[in-house]
C-alpha positions as CSV (number, residue, x, y, z in Angstrom):
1,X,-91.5,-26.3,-17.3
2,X,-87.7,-26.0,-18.3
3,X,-87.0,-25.1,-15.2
4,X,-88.9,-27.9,-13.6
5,X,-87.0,-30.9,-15.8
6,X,-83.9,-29.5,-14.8
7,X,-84.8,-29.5,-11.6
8,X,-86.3,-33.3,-11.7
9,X,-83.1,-34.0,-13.9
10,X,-80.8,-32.4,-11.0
11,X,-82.8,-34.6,-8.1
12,X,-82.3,-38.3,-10.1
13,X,-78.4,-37.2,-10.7
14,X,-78.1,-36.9,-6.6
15,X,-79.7,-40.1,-6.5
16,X,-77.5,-42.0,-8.4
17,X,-75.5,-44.4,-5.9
18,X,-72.6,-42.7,-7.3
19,X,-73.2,-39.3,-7.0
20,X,-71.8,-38.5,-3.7
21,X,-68.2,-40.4,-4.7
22,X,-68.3,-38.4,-8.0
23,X,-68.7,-35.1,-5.9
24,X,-66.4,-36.5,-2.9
25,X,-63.1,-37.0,-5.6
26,X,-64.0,-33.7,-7.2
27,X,-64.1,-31.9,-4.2
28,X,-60.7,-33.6,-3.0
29,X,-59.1,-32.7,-6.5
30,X,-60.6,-28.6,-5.8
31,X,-59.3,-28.9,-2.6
32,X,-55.8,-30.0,-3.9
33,X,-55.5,-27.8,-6.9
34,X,-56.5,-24.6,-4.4
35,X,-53.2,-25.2,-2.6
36,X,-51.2,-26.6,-4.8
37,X,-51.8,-24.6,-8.5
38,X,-49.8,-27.2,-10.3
39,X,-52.0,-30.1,-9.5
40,X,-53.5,-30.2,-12.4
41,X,-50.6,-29.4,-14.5
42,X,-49.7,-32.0,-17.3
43,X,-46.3,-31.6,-18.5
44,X,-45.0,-34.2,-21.4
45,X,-41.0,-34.8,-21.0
46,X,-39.0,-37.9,-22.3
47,X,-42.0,-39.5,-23.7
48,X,-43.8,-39.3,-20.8
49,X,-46.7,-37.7,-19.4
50,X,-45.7,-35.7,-15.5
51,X,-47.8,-34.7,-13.4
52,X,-49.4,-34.8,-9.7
53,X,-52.6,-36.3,-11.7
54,X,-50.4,-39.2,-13.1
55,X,-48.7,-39.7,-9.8
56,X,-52.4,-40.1,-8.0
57,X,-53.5,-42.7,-10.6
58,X,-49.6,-44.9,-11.1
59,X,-50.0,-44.9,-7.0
60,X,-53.5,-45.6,-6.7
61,X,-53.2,-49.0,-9.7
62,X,-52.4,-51.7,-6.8
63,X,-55.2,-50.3,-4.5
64,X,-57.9,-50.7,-7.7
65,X,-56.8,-53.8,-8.1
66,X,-56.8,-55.1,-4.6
67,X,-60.8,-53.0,-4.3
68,X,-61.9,-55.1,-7.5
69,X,-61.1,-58.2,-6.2
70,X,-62.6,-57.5,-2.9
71,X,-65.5,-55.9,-4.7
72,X,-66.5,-59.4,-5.7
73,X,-66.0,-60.9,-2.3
74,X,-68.4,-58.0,-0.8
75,X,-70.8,-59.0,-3.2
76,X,-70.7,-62.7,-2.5
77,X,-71.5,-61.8,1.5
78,X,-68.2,-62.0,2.2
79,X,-65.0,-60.1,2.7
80,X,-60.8,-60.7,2.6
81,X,-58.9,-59.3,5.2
82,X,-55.6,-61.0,4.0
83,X,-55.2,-59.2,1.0
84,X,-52.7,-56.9,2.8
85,X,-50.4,-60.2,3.7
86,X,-51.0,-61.8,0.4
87,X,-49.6,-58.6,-1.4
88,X,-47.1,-58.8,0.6
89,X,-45.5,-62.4,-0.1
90,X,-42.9,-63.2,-2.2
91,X,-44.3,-65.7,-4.5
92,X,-46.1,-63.5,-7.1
93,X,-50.1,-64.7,-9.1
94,X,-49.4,-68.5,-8.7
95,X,-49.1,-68.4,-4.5
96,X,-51.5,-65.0,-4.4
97,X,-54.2,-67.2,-6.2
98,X,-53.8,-70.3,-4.0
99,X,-53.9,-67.7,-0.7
100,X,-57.5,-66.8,-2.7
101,X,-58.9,-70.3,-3.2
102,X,-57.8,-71.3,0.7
103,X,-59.8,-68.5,1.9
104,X,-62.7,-69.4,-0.5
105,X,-62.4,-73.0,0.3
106,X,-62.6,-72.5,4.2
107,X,-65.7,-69.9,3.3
108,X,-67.5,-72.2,0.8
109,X,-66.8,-75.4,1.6
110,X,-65.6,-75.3,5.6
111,X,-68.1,-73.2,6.6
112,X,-65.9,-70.4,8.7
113,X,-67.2,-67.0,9.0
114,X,-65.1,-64.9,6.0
115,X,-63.7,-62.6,8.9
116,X,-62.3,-65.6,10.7
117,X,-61.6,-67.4,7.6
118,X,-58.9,-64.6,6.4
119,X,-57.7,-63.4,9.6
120,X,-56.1,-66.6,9.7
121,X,-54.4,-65.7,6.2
122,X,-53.8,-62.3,7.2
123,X,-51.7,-63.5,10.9
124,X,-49.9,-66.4,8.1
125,X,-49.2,-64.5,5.7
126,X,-47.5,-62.2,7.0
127,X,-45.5,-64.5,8.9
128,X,-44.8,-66.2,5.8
129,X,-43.9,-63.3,3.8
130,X,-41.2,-62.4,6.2
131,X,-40.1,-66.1,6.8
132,X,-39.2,-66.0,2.3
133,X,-37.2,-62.5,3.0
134,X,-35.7,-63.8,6.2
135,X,-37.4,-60.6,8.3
136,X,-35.1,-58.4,5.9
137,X,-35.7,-56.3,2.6
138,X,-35.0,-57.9,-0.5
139,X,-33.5,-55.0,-3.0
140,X,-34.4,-56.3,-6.7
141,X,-32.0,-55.8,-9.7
142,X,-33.8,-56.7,-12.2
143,X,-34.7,-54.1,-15.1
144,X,-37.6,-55.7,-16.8
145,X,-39.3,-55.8,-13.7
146,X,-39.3,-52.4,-13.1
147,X,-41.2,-52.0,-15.8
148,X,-44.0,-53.1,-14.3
149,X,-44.8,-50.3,-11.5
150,X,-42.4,-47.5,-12.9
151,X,-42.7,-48.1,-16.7
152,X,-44.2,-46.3,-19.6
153,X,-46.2,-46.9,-22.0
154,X,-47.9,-44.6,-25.3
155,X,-47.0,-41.7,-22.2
156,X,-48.3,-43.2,-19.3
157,X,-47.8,-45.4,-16.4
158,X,-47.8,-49.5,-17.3
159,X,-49.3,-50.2,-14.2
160,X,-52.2,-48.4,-16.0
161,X,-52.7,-50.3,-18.6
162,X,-52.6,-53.9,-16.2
163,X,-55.6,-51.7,-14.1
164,X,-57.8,-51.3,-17.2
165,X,-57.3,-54.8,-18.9
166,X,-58.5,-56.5,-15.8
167,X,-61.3,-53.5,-15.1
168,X,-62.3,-54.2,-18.6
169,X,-62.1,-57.9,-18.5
170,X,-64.1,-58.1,-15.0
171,X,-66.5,-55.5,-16.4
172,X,-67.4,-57.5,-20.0
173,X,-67.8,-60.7,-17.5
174,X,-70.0,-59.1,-15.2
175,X,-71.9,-57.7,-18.1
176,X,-72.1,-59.6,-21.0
177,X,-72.5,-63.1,-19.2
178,X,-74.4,-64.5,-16.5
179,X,-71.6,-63.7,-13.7
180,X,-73.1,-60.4,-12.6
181,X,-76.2,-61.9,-11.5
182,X,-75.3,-64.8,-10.1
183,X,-73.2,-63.4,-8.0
184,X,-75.8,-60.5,-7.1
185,X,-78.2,-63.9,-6.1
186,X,-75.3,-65.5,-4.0
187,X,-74.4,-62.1,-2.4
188,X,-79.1,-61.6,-1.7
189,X,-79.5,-64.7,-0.8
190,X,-77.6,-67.4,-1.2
191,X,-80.1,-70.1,-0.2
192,X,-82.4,-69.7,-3.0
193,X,-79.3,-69.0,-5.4
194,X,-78.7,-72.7,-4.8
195,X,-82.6,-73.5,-5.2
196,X,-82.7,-72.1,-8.2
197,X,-79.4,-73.8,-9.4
198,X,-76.8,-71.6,-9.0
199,X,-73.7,-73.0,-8.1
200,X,-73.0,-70.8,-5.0
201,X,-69.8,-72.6,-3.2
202,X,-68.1,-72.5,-6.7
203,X,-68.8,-68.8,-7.1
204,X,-67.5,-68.2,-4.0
205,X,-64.6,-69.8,-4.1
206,X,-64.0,-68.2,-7.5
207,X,-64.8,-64.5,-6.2
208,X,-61.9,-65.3,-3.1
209,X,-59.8,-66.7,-6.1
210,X,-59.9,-63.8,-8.2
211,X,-59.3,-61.3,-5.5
212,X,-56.3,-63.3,-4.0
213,X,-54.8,-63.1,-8.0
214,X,-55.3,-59.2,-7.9
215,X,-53.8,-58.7,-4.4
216,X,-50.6,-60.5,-6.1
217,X,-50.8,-58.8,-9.0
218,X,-50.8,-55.1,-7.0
219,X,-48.0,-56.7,-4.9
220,X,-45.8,-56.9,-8.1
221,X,-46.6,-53.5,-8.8
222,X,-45.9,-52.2,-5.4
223,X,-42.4,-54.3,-5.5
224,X,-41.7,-53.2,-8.9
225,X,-42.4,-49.4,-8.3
226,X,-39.6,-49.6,-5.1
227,X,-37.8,-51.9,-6.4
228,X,-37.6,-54.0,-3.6
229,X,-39.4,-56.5,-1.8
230,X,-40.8,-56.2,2.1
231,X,-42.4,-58.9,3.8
232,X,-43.1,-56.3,6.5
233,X,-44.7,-53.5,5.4
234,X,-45.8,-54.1,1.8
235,X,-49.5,-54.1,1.8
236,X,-49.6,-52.8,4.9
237,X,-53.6,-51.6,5.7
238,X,-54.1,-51.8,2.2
239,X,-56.9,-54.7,3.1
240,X,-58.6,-51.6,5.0
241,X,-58.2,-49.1,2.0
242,X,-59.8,-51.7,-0.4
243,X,-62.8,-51.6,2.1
244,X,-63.2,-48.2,2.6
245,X,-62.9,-47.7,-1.8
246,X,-65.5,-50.3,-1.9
247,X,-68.0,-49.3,0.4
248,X,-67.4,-45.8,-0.5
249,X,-68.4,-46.9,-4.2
250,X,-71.4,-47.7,-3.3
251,X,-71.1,-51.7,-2.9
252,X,-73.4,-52.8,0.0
253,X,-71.4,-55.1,3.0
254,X,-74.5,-56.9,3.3
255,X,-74.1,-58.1,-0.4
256,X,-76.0,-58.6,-3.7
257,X,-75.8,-54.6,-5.1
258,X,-71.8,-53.9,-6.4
259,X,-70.1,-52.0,-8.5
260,X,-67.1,-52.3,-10.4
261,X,-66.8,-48.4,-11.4
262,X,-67.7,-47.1,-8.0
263,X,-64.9,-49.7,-6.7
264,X,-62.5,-47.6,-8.9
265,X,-63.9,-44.2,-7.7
266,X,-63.6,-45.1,-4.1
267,X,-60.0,-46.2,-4.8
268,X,-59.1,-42.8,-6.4
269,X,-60.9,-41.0,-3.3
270,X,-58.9,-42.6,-0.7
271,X,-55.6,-42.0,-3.0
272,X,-56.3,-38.3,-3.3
273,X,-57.2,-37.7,-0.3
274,X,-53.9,-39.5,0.8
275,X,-52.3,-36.8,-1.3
276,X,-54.0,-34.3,0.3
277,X,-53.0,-35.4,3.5
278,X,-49.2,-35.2,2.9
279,X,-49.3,-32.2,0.4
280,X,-51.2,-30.4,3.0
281,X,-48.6,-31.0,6.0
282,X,-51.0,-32.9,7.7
283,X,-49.1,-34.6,10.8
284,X,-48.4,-38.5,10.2
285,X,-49.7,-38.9,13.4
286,X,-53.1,-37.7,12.7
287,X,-53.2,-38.3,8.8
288,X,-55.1,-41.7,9.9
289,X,-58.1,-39.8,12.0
290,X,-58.7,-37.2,9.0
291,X,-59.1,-40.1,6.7
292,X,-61.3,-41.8,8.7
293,X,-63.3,-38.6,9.4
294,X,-64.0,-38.2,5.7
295,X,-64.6,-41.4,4.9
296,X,-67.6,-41.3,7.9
297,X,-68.7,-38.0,6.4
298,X,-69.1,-40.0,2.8
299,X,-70.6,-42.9,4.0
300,X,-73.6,-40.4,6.1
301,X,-74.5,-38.9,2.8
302,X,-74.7,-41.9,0.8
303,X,-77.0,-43.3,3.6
304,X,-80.7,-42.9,2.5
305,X,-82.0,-43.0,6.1
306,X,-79.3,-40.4,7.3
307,X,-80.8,-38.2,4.2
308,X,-84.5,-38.8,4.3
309,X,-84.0,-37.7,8.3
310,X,-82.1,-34.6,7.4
311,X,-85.2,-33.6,4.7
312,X,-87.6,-34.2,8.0
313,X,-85.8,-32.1,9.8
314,X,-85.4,-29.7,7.3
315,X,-89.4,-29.9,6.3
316,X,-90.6,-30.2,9.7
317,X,-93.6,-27.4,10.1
318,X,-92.8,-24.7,13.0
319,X,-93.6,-26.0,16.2
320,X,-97.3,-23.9,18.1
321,X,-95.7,-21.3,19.6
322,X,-93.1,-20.5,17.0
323,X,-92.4,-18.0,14.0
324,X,-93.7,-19.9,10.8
């Protein structure tokens, strides 16, 4: 009987939509601590907490960011690619979050398709970022800024602590108000989320909004942590990377199911396994097709279909003919 619960127990845990993500980053963190011993290591110097563990997690804060703002986009139906260009111009929250409410207003209130709608932005915003900085990097000399990407705090990395108060701010929203399920109506069907009184446009609009004010928050991050600004190649692909986390949490691209925690998961995935990639000696060249090659790996064993065919397979009876 023991033996049976555990078993039942063991079979709803693999079920979980974030089962496989939880066993993918572990995996990833095995695979990096089995050639590199010190991964794991935690060494406090200065004040500060070293380590590869707190390098992963200070490199992955912009890419959470950028995934929970486009978390809520996914959920709404939609999805940003401009988030790359927006982190990447020069005029901090105030112009990241008016980049957010243009792409929300041309989805909501236009009508465009969300992929046409911020490809515009992406193409633009680019162009813009590198008409501020005049094509050139911008070297900062500003101290207090610094702070930001490459500061401390009680030990560990600011940028941190900026992660957590907007995952814990998004996450008491989405919880303790209304928020989570209207946008889980909007994102099902958005049709009878209006019937029924939901203000879908405005939603929207807010989702694009709120993901346009993370991508320029992670942009200050990412400026502050090089000191320097680079309307060229800051943000570069990161749009892609926030997909991938997103989608590799668990968060359906058709819309309605999301989650916030599974956002951050997939972030940390595609972050360690960058590490991997370059701790590894894995040629720049390629580092792009093993990525991709793990991510489709990922995505096949979160797929119920691709599973319930493999336990066909598996359980087929033995063919007339053949050895039982």
């Amino acid at each position: 009987m023991l033996e049976k619960n555990k078993k039942n127990i063991l079979t709803r845990a693999m079920q979980h939509r974030l089962a496989w993500p939880v066993i993918t980053l572990l995996l990833l963190l095995a695979i990096n601590t089995a050639f590199n011993p010190s991964f794991l290591h935690l060494e406090w110097r200065d004040g500060h907490l070293y380590g590869s563990l707190i390098d992963v997690l200070n490199r992955a804060a912009p890419l959470i960011l950028v995934s929970l703002g486009m978390t809520l986009v996914i959920a709404t139906r939609g999805i940003d690619i401009s988030v790359g260009a927006v982190v990447a111009i020069l005029g901090a929250i105030g112009i990241a979050l008016v980049c957010g409410l243009w792409n929300g207003l041309l989805v909501a209130k236009v009508g465009m398709q969300p992929i046409i709608a911020t490809l515009i932005l992406m193409v633009a915003g680019r162009g813009i970022a590198q008409l501020i900085a005049d094509g050139q990097i911008i070297t900062i000399y500003y101290k207090p800024f610094f702070f930001l990407g490459s500061g401390y705090l009680l030990g560990l990395p600011f940028s941190l602590f900026i992660v957590a108060a907007v995952f814990v701010l998004l996450y008491l929203a989405i919880t303790r108000t209304a928020l989570g399920l209207f946008i889980q109506a909007v994102g099902i069907n958005p049709t009878a989320a209006r019937v029924a009184g939901v203000q879908a446009r405005r939603l929207i609009i807010g989702a694009y909004a709120f993901c346009g004010a993370c991508a320029g928050v992670a942009g200050l991050l990412i400026s502050s942590n090089v000191k320097s600004a680079d309307g060229n190649n800051a943000g570069q692909l990161i749009e892609l990377d926030a997909i991938l986390a997103v989608t590799l949490g668990g968060t359906a691209l058709t819309g309605g199911r999301f989650s916030l925690v599974g956002s951050v998961i997939g972030a940390l995935i595609i972050q360690t396994l960058t590490y991997a990639i370059y701790s590894l000696g894995v040629p720049p060249e390629i580092n792009l097709v093993v990525k991709a090659g793990v991510v489709f790996v990922v995505m096949l064993l979160q797929s119920p279909e691709f599973r319930a065919e493999i336990r066909s397979l598996v359980q087929r009876p033995p063919q007339e003919g053949q050895r039982p």
